[in-house]
Rosetta silent file (secondary structure, phi, psi, omega in degrees, C-alpha in Angstrom):
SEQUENCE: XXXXXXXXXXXXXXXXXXXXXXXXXXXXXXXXXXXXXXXXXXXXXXXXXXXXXXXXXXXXXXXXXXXXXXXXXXXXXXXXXXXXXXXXXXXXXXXXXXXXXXXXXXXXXXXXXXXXXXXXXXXXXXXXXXXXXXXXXX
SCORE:     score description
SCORE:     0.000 S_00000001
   1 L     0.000  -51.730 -179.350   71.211  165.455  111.680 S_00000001
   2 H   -59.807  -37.516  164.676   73.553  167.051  108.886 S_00000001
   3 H   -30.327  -54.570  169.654   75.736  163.712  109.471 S_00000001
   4 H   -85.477   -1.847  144.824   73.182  161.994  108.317 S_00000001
   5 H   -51.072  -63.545 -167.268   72.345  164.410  105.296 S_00000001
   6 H   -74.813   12.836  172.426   75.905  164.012  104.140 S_00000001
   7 H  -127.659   -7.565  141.488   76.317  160.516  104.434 S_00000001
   8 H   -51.875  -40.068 -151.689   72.827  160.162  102.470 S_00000001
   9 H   -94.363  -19.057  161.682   73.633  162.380   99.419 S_00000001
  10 H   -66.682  -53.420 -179.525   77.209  160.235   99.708 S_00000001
  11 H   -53.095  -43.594  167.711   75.395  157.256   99.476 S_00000001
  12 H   -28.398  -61.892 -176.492   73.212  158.893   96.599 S_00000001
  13 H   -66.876  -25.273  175.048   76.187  159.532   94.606 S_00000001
  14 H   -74.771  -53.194  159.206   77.795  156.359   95.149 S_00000001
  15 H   -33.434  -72.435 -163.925   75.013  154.489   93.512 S_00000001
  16 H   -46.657  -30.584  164.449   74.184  156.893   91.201 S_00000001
  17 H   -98.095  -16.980  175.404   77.728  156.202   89.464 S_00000001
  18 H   -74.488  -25.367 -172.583   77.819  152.336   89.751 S_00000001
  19 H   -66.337  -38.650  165.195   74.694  152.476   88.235 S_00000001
  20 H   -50.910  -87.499 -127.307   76.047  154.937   84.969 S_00000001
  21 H   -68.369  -29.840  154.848   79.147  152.523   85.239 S_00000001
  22 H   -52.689  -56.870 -172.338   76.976  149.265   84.842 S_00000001
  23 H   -69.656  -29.955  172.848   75.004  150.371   82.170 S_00000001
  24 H   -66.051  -19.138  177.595   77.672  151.546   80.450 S_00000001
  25 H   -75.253  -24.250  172.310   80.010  148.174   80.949 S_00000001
  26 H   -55.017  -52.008 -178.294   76.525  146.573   79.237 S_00000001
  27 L   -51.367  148.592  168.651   76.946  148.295   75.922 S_00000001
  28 L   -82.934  152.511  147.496   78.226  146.243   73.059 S_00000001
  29 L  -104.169  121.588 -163.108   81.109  147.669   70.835 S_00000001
  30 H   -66.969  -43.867 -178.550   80.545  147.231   67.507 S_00000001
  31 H   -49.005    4.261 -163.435   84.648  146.182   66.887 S_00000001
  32 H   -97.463  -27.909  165.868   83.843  143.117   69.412 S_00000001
  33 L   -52.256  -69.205 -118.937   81.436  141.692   65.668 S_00000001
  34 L   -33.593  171.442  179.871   84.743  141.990   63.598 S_00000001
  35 L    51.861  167.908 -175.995   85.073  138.337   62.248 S_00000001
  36 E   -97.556  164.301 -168.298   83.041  135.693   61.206 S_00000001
  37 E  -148.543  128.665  172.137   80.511  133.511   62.955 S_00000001
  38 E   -93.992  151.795 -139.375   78.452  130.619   62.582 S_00000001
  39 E   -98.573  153.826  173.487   75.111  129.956   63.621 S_00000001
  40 L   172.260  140.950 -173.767   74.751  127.004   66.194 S_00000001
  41 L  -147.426  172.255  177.643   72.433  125.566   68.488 S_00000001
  42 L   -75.706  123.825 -148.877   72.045  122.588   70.471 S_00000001
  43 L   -71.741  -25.380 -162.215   71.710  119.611   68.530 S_00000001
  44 L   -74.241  -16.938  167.621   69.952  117.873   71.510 S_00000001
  45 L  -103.562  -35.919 -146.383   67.007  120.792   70.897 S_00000001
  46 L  -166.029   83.056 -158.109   66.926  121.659   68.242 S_00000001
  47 L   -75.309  130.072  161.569   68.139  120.106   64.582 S_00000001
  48 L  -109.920  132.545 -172.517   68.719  122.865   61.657 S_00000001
  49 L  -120.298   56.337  175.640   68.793  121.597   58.700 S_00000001
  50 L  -178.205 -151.615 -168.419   71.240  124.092   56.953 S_00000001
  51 E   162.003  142.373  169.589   73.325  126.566   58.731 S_00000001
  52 E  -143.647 -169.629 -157.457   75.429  129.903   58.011 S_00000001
  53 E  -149.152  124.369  172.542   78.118  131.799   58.572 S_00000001
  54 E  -127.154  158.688 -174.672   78.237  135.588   59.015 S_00000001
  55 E  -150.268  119.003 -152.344   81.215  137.813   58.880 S_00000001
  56 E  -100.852  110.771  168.145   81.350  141.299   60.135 S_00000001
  57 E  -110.483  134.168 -151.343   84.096  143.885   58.840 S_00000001
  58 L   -60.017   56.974  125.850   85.298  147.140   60.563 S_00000001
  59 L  -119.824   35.319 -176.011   83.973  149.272   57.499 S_00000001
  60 L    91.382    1.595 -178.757   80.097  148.394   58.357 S_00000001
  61 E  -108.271  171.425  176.077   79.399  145.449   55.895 S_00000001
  62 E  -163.511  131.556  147.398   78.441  142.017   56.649 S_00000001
  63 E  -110.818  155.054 -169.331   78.319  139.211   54.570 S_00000001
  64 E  -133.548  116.064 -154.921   76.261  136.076   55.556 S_00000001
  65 E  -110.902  110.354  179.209   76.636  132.850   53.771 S_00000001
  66 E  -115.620  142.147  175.814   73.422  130.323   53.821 S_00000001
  67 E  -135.121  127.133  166.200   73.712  126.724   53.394 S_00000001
  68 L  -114.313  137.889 -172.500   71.687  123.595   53.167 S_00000001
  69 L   -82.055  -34.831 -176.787   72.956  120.493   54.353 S_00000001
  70 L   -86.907  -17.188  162.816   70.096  118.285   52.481 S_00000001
  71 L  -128.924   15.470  174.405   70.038  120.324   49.911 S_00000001
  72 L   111.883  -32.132 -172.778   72.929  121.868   48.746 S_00000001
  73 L   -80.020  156.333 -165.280   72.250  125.109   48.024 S_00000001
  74 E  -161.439  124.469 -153.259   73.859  127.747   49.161 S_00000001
  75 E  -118.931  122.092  168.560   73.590  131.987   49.354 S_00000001
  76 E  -108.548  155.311  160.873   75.092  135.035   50.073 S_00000001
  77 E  -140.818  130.906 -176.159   73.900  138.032   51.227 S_00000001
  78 E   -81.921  135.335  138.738   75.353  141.551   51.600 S_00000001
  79 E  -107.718  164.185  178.841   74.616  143.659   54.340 S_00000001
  80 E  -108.537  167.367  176.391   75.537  147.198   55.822 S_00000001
  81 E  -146.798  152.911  137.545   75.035  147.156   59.792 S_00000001
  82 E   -75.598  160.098  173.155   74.785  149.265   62.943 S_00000001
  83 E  -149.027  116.111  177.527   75.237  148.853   66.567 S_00000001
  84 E  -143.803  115.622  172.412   73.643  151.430   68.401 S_00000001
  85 L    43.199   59.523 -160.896   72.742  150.921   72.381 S_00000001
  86 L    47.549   11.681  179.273   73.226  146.801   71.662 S_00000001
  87 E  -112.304  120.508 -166.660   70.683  146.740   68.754 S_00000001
  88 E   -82.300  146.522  159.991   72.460  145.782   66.073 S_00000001
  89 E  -123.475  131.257 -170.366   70.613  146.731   62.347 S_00000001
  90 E  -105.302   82.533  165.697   71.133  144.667   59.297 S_00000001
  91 E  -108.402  134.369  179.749   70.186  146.671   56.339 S_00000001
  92 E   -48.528  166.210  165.307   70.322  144.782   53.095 S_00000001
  93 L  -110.516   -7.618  155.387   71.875  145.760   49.683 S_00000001
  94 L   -67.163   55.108 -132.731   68.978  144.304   48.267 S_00000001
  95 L   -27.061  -44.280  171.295   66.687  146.983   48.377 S_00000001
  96 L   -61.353  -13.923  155.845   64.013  144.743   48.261 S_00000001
  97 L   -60.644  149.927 -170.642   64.863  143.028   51.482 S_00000001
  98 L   -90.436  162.442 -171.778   63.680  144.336   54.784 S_00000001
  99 E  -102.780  147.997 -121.689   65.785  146.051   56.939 S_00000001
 100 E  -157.769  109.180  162.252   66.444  143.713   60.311 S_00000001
 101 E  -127.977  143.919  174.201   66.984  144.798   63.894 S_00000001
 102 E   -96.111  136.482  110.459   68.416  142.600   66.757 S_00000001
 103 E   -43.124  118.091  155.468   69.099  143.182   70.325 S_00000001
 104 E   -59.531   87.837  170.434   72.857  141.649   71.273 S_00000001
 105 E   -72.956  -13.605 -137.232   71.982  139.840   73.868 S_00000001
 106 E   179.921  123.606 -178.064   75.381  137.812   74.327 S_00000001
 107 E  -162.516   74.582  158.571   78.756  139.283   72.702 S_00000001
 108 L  -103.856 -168.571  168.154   82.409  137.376   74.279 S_00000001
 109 L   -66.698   -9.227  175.325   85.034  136.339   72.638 S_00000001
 110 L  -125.449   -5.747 -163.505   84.043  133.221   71.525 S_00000001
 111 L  -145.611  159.181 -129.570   80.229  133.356   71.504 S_00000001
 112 E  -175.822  121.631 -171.950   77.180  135.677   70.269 S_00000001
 113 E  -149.390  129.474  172.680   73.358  135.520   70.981 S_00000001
 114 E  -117.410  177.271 -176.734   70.494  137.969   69.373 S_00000001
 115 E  -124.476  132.392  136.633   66.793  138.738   69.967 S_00000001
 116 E   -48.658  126.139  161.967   64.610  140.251   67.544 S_00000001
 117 L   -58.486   98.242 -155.276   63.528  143.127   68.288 S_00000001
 118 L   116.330    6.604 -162.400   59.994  143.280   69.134 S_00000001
 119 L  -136.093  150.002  179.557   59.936  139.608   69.885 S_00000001
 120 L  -118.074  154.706  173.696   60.517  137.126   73.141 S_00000001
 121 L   -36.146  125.688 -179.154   62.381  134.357   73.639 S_00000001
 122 L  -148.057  127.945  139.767   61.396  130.994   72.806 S_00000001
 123 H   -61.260   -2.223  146.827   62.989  127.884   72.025 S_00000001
 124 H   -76.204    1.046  151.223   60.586  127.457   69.228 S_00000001
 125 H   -94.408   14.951 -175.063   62.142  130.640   67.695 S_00000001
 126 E   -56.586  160.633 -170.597   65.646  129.519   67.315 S_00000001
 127 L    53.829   23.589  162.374   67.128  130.800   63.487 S_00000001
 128 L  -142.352  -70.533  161.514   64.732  132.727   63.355 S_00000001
 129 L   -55.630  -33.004 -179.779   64.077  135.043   66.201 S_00000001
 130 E  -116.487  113.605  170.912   66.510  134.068   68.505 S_00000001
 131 L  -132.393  164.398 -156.631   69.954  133.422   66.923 S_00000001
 132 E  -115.019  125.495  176.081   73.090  131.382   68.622 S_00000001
 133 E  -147.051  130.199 -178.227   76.784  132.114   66.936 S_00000001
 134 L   -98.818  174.420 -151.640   80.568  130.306   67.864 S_00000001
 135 L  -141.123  118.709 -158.054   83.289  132.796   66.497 S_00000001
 136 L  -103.079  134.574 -164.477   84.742  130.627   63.774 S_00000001
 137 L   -39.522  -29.409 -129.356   88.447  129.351   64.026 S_00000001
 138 L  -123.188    0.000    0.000   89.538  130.161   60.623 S_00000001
């Protein structure tokens, strides 16, 4: 009987750290934003008819650069951001702008996918709930 006590409470323990060691391999690092990234989705889904670029630097800011392809125009905006237990927050320098939180759903090296928080997935919410970003060459 004590065999099998000890080779439970081994088994216990043995879980009990892959499971810490998964969630922790899960977390985003905020240095893995550094650089800029443009928005992109599948054209075959989904046509946007503008398009930006955001570009995140190791002292907290982000600026994000809006574009329209029909009509020309084209915007910046400053933000400062967080990353805290994958939800990143976008708070403006406009005061009057709302403050913005994401879940990082999707962080490699070349590619980048968020959720709003409070909100579920849909292809009818790409750019706006759900956004898609390639980690731009330049």
């Amino acid at each position: 009987m004590k065999k099998w006590i000890i080779i439970l409470a081994a088994l216990a323990m043995t879980l009990s750290a892959c499971s810490k060691a998964s969630l922790d391999k899960d977390l985003v690092h905020a240095d893995w934003l550094i650089g800029s990234w443009y928005e992109y989705y599948d054209p075959n889904v989904f046509a946007y008819d503008g398009g930006s670029e955001v570009t995140f630097s190791a002292d907290g800011f982000a600026l994000w650069h809006f574009y329209g392809f029909l009509s020309g125009v084209s915007s910046n905006l400053n933000y400062r951001y967080s990353l805290n237990q994958n939800i990143l927050t976008l708070i403006p320098e406009n005061e009057e702008d709302e403050e913005e939180e994401f879940e990082v759903i999707l962080l490699n090296r070349d590619e980048m996918a968020w959720q709003r928080v409070g909100t579920t997935y849909s292809v009818g919410t790409w750019a706006s709930d759900y956004k898609h970003f390639k980690r731009s060459k330049n």
